[in-house]
C-alpha positions as CSV (number, residue, x, y, z in Angstrom):
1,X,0.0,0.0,0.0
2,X,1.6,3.6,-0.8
3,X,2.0,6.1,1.6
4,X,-0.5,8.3,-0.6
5,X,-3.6,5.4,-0.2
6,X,-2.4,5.0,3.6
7,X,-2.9,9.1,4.2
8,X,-6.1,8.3,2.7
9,X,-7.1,6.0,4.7
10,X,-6.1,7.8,8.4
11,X,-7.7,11.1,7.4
12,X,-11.2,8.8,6.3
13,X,-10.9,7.1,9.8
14,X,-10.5,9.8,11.9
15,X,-13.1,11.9,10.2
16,X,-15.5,9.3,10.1
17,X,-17.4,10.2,13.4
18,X,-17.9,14.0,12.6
19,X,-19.2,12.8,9.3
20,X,-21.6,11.0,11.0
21,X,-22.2,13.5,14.0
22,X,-22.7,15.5,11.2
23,X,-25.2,14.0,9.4
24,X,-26.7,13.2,12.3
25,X,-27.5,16.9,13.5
26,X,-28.7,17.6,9.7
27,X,-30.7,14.8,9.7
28,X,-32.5,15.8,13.0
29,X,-32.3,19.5,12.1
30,X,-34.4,18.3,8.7
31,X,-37.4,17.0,11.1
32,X,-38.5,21.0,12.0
33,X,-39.9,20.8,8.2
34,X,-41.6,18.0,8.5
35,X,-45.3,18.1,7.3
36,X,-48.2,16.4,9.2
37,X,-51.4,17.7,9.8
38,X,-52.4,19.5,12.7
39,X,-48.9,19.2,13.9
40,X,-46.5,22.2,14.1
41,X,-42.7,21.2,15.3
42,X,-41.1,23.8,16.7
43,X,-37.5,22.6,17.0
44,X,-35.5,19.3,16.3
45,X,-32.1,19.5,17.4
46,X,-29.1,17.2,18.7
47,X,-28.3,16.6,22.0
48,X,-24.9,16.0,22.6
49,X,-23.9,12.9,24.9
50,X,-23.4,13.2,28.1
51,X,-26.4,15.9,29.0
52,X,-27.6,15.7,32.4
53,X,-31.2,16.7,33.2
54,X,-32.0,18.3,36.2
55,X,-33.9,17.1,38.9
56,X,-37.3,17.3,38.4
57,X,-38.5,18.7,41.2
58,X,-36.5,18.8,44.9
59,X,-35.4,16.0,46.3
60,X,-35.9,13.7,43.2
61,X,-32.2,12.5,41.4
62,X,-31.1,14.4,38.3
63,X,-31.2,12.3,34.9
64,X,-28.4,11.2,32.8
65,X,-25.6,11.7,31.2
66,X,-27.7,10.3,28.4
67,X,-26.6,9.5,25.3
68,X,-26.2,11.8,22.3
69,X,-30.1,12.1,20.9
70,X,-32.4,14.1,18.6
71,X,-35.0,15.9,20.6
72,X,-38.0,17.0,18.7
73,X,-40.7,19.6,20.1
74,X,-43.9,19.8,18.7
75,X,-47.7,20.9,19.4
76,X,-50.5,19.4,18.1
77,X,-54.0,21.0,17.4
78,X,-53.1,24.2,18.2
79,X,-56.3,26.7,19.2
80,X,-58.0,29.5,21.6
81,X,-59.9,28.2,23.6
82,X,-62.1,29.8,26.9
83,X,-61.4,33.0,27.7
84,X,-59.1,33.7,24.7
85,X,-56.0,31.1,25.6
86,X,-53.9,29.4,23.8
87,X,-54.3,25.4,23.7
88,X,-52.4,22.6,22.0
89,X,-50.6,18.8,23.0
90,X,-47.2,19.7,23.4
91,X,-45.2,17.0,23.0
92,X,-41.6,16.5,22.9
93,X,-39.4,13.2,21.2
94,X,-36.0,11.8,22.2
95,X,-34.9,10.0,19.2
96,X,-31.2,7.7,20.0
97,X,-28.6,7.6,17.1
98,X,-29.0,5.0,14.2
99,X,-27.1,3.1,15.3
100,X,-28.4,3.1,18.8
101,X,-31.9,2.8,18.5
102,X,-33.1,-0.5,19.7
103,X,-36.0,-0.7,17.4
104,X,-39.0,0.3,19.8
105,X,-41.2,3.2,21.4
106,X,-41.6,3.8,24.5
107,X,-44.3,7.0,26.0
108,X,-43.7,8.3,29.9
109,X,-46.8,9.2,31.4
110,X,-47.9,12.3,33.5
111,X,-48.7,13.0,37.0
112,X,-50.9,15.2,39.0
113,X,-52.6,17.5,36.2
114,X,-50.1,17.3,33.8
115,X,-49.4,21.2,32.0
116,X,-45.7,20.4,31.4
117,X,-43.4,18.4,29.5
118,X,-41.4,16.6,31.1
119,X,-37.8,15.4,29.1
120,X,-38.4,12.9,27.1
121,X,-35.7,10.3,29.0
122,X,-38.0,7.0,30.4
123,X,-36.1,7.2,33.5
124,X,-38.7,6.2,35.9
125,X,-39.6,2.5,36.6
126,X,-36.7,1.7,34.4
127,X,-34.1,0.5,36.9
128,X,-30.3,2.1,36.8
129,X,-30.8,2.9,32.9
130,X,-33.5,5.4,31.6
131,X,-34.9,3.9,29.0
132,X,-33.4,6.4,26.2
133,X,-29.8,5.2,27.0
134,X,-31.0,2.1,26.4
135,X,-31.7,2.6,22.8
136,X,-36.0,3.5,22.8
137,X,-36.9,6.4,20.9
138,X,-39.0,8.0,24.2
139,X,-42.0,10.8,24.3
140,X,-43.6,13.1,26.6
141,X,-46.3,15.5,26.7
142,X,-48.2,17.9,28.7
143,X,-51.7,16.4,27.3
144,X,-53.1,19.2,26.2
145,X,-52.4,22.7,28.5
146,X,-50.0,24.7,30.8
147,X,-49.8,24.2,34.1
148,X,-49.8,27.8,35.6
149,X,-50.1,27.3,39.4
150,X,-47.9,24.2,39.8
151,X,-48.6,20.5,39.4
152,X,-52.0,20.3,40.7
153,X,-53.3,23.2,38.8
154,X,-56.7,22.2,37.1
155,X,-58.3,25.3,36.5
156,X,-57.6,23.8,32.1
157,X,-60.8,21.8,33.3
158,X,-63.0,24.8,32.0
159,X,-62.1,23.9,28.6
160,X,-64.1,21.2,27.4
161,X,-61.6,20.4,24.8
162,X,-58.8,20.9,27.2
163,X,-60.1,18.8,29.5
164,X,-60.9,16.1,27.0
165,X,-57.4,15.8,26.2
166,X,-56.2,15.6,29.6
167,X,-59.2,12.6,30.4
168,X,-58.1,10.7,27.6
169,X,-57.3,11.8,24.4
170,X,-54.0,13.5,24.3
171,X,-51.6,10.6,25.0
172,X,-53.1,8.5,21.7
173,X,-52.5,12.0,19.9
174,X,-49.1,11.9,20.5
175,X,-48.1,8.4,20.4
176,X,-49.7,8.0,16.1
177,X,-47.3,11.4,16.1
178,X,-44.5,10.3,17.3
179,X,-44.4,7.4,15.7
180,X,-45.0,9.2,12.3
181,X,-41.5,11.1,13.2
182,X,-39.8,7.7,14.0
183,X,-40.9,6.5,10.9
184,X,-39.7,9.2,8.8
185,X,-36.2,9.3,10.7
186,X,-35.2,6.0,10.9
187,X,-36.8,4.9,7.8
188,X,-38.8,2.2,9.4
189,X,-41.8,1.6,12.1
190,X,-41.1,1.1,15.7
191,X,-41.3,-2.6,16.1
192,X,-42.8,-2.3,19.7
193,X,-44.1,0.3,21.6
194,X,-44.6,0.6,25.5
195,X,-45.9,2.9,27.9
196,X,-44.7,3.5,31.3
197,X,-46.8,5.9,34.0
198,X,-47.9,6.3,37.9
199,X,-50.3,8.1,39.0
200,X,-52.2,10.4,36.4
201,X,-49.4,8.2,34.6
202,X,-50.8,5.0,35.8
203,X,-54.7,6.3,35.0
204,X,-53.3,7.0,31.8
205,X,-52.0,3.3,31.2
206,X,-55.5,2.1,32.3
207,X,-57.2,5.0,30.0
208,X,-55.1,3.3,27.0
209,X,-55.5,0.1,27.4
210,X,-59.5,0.4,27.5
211,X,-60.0,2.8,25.3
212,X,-57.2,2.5,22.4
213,X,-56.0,-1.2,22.8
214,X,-53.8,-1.5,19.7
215,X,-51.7,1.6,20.6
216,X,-49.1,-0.2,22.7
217,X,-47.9,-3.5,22.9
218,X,-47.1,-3.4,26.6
219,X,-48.4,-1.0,29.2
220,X,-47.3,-0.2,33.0
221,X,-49.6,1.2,35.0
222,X,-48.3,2.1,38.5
223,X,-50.8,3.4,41.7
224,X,-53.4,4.6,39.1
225,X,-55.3,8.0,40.1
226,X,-58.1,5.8,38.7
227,X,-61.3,7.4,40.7
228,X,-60.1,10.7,42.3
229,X,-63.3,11.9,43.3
230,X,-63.7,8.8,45.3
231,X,-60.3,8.9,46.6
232,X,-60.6,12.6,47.4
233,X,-63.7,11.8,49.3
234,X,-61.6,9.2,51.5
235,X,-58.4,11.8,52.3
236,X,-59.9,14.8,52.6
237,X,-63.2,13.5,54.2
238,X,-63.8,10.6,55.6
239,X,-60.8,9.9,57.0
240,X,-60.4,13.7,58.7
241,X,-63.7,13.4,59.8
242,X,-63.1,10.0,61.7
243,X,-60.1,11.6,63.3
244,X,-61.8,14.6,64.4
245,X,-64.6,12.8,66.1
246,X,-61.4,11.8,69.0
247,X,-59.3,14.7,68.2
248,X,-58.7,17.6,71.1
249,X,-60.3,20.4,70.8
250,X,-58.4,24.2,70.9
251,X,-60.6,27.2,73.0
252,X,-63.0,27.6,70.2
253,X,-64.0,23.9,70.4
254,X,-62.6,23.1,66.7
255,X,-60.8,19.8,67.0
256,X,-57.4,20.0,65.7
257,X,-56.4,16.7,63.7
258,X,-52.7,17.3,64.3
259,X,-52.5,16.5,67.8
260,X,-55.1,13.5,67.5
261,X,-52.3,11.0,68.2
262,X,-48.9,11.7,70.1
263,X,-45.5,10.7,69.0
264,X,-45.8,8.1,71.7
265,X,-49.2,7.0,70.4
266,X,-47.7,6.5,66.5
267,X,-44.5,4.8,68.1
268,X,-46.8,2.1,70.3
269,X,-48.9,1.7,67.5
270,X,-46.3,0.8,65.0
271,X,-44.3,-1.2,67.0
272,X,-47.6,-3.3,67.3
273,X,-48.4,-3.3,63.5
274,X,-45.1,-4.6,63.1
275,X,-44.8,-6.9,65.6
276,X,-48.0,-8.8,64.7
277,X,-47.4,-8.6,60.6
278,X,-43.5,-8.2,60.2
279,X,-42.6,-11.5,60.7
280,X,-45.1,-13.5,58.6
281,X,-43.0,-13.6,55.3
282,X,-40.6,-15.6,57.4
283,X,-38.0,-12.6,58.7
284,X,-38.7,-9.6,61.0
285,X,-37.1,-7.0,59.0
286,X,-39.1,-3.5,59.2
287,X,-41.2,-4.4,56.4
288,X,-44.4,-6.4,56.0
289,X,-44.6,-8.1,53.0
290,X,-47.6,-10.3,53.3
291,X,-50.2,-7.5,53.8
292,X,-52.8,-9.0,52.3
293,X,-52.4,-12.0,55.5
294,X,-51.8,-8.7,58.3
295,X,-54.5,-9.7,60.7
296,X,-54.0,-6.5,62.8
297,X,-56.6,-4.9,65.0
298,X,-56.1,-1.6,66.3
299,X,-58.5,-2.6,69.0
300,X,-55.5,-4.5,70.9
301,X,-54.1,-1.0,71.8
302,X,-57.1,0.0,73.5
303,X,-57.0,1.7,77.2
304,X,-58.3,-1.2,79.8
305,X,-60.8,0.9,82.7
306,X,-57.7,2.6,84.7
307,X,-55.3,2.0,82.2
308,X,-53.1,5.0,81.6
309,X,-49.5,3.5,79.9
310,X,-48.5,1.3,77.0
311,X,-51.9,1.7,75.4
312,X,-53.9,4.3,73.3
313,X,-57.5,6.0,74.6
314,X,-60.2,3.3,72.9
315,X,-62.1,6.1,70.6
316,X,-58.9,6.9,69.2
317,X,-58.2,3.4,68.2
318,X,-61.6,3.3,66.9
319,X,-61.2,6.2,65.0
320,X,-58.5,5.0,63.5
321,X,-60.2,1.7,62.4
322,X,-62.8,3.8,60.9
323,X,-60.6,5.7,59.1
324,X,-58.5,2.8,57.3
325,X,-61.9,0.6,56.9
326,X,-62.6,3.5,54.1
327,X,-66.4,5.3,53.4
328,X,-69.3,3.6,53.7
329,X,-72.6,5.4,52.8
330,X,-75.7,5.5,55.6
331,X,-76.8,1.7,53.6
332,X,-73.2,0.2,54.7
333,X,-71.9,0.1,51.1
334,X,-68.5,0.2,50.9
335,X,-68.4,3.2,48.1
336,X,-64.2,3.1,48.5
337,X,-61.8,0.4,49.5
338,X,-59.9,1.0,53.0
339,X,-56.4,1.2,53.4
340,X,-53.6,-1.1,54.0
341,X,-51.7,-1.2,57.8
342,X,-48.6,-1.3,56.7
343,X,-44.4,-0.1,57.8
344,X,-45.0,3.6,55.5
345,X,-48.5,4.9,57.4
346,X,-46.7,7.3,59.8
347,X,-43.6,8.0,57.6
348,X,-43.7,11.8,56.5
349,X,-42.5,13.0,53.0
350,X,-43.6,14.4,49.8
351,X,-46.5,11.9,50.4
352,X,-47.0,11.5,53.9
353,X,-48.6,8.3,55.5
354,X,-52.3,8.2,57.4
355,X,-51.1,8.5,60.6
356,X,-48.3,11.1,59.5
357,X,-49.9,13.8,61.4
358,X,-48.7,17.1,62.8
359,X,-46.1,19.4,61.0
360,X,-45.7,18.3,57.2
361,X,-47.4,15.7,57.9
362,X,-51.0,14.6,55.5
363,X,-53.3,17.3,57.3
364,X,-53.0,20.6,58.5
365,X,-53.8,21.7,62.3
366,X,-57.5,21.9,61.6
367,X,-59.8,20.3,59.1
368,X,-63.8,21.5,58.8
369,X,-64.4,18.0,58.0
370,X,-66.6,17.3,61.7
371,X,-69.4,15.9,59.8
372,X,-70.0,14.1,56.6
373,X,-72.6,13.3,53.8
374,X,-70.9,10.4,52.0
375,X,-74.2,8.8,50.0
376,X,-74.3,13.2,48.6
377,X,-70.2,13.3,48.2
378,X,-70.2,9.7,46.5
379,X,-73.0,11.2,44.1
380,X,-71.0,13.7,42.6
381,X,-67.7,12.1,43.4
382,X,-67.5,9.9,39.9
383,X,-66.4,11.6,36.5
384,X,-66.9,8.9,33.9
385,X,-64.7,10.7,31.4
386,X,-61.6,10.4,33.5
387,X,-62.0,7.4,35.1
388,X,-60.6,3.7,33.6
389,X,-63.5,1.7,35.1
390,X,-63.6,-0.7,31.8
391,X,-62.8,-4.1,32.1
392,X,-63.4,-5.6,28.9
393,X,-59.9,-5.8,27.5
394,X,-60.5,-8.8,25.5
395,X,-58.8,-6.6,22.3
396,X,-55.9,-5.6,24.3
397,X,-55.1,-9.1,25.2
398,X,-55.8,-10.9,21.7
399,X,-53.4,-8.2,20.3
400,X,-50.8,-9.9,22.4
401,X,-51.0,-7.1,25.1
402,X,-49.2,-7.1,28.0
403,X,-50.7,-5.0,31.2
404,X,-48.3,-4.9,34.8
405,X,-49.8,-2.9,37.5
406,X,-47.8,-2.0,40.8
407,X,-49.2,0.1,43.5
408,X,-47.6,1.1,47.0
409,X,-48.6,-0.2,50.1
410,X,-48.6,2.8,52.1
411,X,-50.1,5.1,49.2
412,X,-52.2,7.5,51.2
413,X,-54.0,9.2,47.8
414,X,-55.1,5.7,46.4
415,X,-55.8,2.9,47.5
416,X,-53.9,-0.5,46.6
417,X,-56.6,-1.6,47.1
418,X,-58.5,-0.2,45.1
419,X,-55.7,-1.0,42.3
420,X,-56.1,-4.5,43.0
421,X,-60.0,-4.6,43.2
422,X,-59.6,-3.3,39.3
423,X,-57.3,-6.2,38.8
424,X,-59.3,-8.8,40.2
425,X,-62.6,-7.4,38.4
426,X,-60.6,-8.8,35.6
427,X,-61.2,-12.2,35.9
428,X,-65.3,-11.9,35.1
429,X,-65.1,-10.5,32.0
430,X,-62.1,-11.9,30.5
431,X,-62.1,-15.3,31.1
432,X,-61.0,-15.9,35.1
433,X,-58.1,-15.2,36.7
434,X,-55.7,-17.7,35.1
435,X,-57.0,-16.7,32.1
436,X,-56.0,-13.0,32.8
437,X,-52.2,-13.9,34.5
438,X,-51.5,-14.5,30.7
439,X,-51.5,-11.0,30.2
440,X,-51.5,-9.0,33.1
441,X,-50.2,-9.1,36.4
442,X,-50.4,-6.9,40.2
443,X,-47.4,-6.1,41.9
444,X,-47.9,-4.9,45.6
445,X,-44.7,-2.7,46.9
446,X,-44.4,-2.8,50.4
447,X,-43.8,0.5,52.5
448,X,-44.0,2.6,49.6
449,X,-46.2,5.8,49.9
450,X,-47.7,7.2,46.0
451,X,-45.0,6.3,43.3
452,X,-42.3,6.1,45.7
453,X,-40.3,7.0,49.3
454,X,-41.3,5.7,52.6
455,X,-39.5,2.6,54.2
456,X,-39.5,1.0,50.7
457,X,-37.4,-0.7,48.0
458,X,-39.1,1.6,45.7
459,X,-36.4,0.9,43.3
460,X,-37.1,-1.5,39.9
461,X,-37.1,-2.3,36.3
462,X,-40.8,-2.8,35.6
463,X,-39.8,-1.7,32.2
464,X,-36.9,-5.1,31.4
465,X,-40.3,-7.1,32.6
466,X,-42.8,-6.0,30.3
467,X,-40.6,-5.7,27.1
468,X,-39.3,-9.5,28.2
469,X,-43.2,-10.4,28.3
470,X,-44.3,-9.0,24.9
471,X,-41.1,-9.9,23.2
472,X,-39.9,-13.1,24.6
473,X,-42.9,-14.6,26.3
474,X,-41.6,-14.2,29.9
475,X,-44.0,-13.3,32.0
476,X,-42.5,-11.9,35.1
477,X,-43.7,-14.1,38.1
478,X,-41.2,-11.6,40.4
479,X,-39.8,-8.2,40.1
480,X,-36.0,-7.5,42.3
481,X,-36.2,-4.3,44.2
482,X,-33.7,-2.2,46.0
483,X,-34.2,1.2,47.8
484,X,-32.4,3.8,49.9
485,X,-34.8,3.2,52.6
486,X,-32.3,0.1,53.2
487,X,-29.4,-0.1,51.8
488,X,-27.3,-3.6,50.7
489,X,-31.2,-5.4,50.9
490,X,-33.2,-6.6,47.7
491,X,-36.5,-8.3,47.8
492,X,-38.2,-9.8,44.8
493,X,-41.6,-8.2,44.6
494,X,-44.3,-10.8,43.7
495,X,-47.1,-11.5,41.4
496,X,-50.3,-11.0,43.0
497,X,-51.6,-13.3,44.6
498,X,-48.0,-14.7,45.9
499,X,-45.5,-12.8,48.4
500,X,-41.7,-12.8,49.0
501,X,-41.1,-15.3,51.5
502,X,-37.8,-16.3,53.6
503,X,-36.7,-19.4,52.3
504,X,-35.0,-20.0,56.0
505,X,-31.7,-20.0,55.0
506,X,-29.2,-17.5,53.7
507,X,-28.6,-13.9,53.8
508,X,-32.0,-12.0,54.6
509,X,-30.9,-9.0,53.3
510,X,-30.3,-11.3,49.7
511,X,-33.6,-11.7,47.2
512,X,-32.0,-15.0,45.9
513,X,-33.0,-16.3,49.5
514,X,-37.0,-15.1,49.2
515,X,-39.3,-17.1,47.1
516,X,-42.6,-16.2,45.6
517,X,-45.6,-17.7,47.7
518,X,-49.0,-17.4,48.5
519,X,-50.6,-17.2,52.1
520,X,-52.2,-20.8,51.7
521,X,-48.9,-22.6,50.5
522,X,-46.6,-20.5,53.2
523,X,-49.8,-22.3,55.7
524,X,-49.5,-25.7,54.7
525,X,-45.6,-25.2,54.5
526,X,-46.2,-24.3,58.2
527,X,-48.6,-26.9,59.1
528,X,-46.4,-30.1,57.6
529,X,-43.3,-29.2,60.0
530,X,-42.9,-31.7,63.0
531,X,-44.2,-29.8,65.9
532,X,-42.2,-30.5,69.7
């Protein structure tokens, strides 16, 4: 080879990758004049590697460095709406490198009432690698309006269409969009797409799967803001209003929820809870995973006649059974599911447990919540348009569908129960229960309060489990978890109806030494050992 060719042949080698970066920024750049109707794209540019996204909001871990991407904003159906504003689905689309892209979609869901965008990275849910690094094209949107008062700014709500979006339209919107752009840039269809939400993420999920069943292939829905009006009726209620009813009362004779139980009355009553229910999944470690099996009964605590220490006053302990049992209306219908005793109720934080009371804690010094009207709150508590109450999903499924659901134990906004009572409803319409474990499955998360925190392992890839399911078959009978709450401790988190059990041997801070079973199995287990 001359030394002419060999020149050559350096200067093509080391140019090679700005060629390529090149092309890569004129080939995103070219996607602002892309033409689709009703969309406008208002900027497609490269993202170099190595960004990092701020947090969030405080407290939550900054994103990234991600890998070097195409990020494409857009709005679609722009208009005026009430009062003269300005509408439109912003949207914006994180699109990897050729060479990167792992051939699928994936779409991050909202929370609270949406009005931003938030980057387009799949970090949540997604274990130690958003889901952008790991080679899916990933979108966002705001569904539909601006948030102008923070996060749980609904005041869009006075625009039908506005509000239409939001309920349910939006995210379908965006996900036929963006998978127009992917299209066009890679020069083939996705070959898979997911979606990934909690909260009005995880009512989203739901919202999709009923009502546009062939738009994903596999969808994570985690503690689902699936009846708010209900669940708004329970927190802000029914629950104050049980409290209040053994509550002191200040000069004026308000009663003043913060001081209805002590420190020493939270301390006594946990170390109860966990004494009766810690130690059922075979290791008393500060966490109760068998809560469906937790046979505690506030009522234990209960001040005998001249009993003044080491137990709480008896209508407090009734209140507080009231509380978690949920609303009934004057008939005795259940009209929301209770709560869960579980490790997270007293823990306080961005979502505070039920028994979190006091400074930053769930409620404020005083509630007006004395007296309440549940059969007239329950009334006008429902709002069809918003709610996922659907269960026939019998499209989803025969598409090859895939549906995980995960909810928090200690969620004080929504129920797990009320997560799994959707789950189970299931079974009627589509066939039974084994029938539906072939394409959906309930993961309870012990400790954790709404979408995370609290004494949790609150850390997991949900998102490695669905994408095995649709694309290999694997349905995932467990998920690992890991958490800051403990550190050095992983626990497999289990199908419903199965828990993580000890196996009695090993380290109990290792998941490899917890096995998936269900209360009946872990009671015949107990009943066939030789007794002295």
């Amino acid at each position: 080879m001359t030394k002419c060719k060999l020149s050559l042949l350096l200067v093509s080698a080391l140019y090679a990758p700005l060629s390529a970066q090149s092309q890569s920024a004129e080939n995103c750049a070219a996607l602002a004049g892309l033409k689709i109707d009703t969309v406008e794209i208002a900027k497609a540019a490269l993202v170099p590697a190595g960004t990092i996204v701020p947090p969030p909001y405080p407290g939550a871990p900054s994103i990234g460095p991600l890998p070097a991407h195409c990020r494409v904003d857009g709005v679609i159906n722009r208009r005026k709406g009430v009062d003269g504003q300005e509408f439109g689905i912003g949207f914006a689309l994180a699109l990897p490198e050729n060479a990167a892209w792992n051939g699928d979609f994936m779409m991050q869901g909202g929370g609270g009432g949406n009005g931003i965008i938030a980057y387009p990275a799949g970090a949540n849910y997604a274990g130690d690698k958003p889901a952008l690094s790991r080679g899916f094209a990933v979108a966002s949107t705001d569904t539909g309006h601006k948030a102008k008062t923070g996060a749980f700014d609904f005041t869009f709500m006075r625009d039908q269409q506005a509000y239409l979006d939001f309920a349910f339209l939006a995210n379908a919107e965006v996900a036929g969009v963006a998978k127009q752009i992917i299209g066009h840039y890679y020069a083939k269809s996705a070959a898979y797409s997911y979606f990934v939400g909690c909260s009005t993420g995880g009512r989203e999920g739901m919202i999709l799967s009923q009502r546009y069943p062939t738009v994903f292939n596999g969808i994570v829905s985690g503690d689902p803001a699936m009846r708010t009006g209900l669940s708004n009726l329970a927190i802000a209620q029914w629950i104050p209003s049980a409290y209040n009813q053994a509550a002191p009362k200040d000069a004026s004779g308000k009663p003043e929820i913060d001081k209805f139980l002590t420190d020493d009355d939270r301390k006594l009553f946990m170390d109860a809870l966990i004494k009766q229910c810690d130690a059922k999944d075979g290791v008393a470690d500060g966490m109760i995973f068998d809560p469906l099996g937790c046979d505690f009964d506030p009522a234990v605590l209960a001040c005998k006649s001249g009993q003044t220490e080491a137990c709480i006053a008896p209508e407090k302990t009734a209140a507080i059974k009231k509380a978690f049992a949920g609303p009934k209306n004057a008939y005795g219908t259940q009209v929301y599911p209770g709560f869960l005793y579980d490790a997270g109720i007293t823990s306080k934080g961005f979502a505070s447990g039920l028994l979190a009371l006091g400074p930053s804690g769930l409620f404020g010094p005083y509630t007006t919540a004395t007296e309440l009207d549940v059969d007239k709150a329950a009334l006008h508590a429902s709002d069809p348009l918003v709610e996922p109450a659907s269960t026939n999903l019998s499209t989803f499924s025969l598409n090859g569908g895939k549906l995980i659901f995960f909810h928090g134990d200690s969620d004080p906004w929504f129920s797990p129960l009320d997560t799994l009572g959707y789950y189970q409803s299931l079974a009627a319409t589509n066939g039974g229960a084994e029938k539906v474990s072939e394409w959906s499955r309930m993961f309870l998360v012990p400790g954790m309060a709404h979408c995370g925190g609290g004494p949790a392992l609150d850390h997991f890839d949900i998102l490695t489990a669905v994408v095995s399911w649709v694309e290999k078959g694997t349905a995932p009978d467990a998920v690992i978890a890991t958490g800051q709450a403990f550190p050095g401790r992983s626990r497999p988190l289990c199908a419903y109806p199965k828990h993580a059990q000890y196996t009695g041997t090993g380290d109990t801070q290792d998941a490899r030494n917890f096995q998936c079973q269900d209360v009946d199995s872990v009671k015949r287990k107990d009943t066939d050992r030789p007794h002295n």
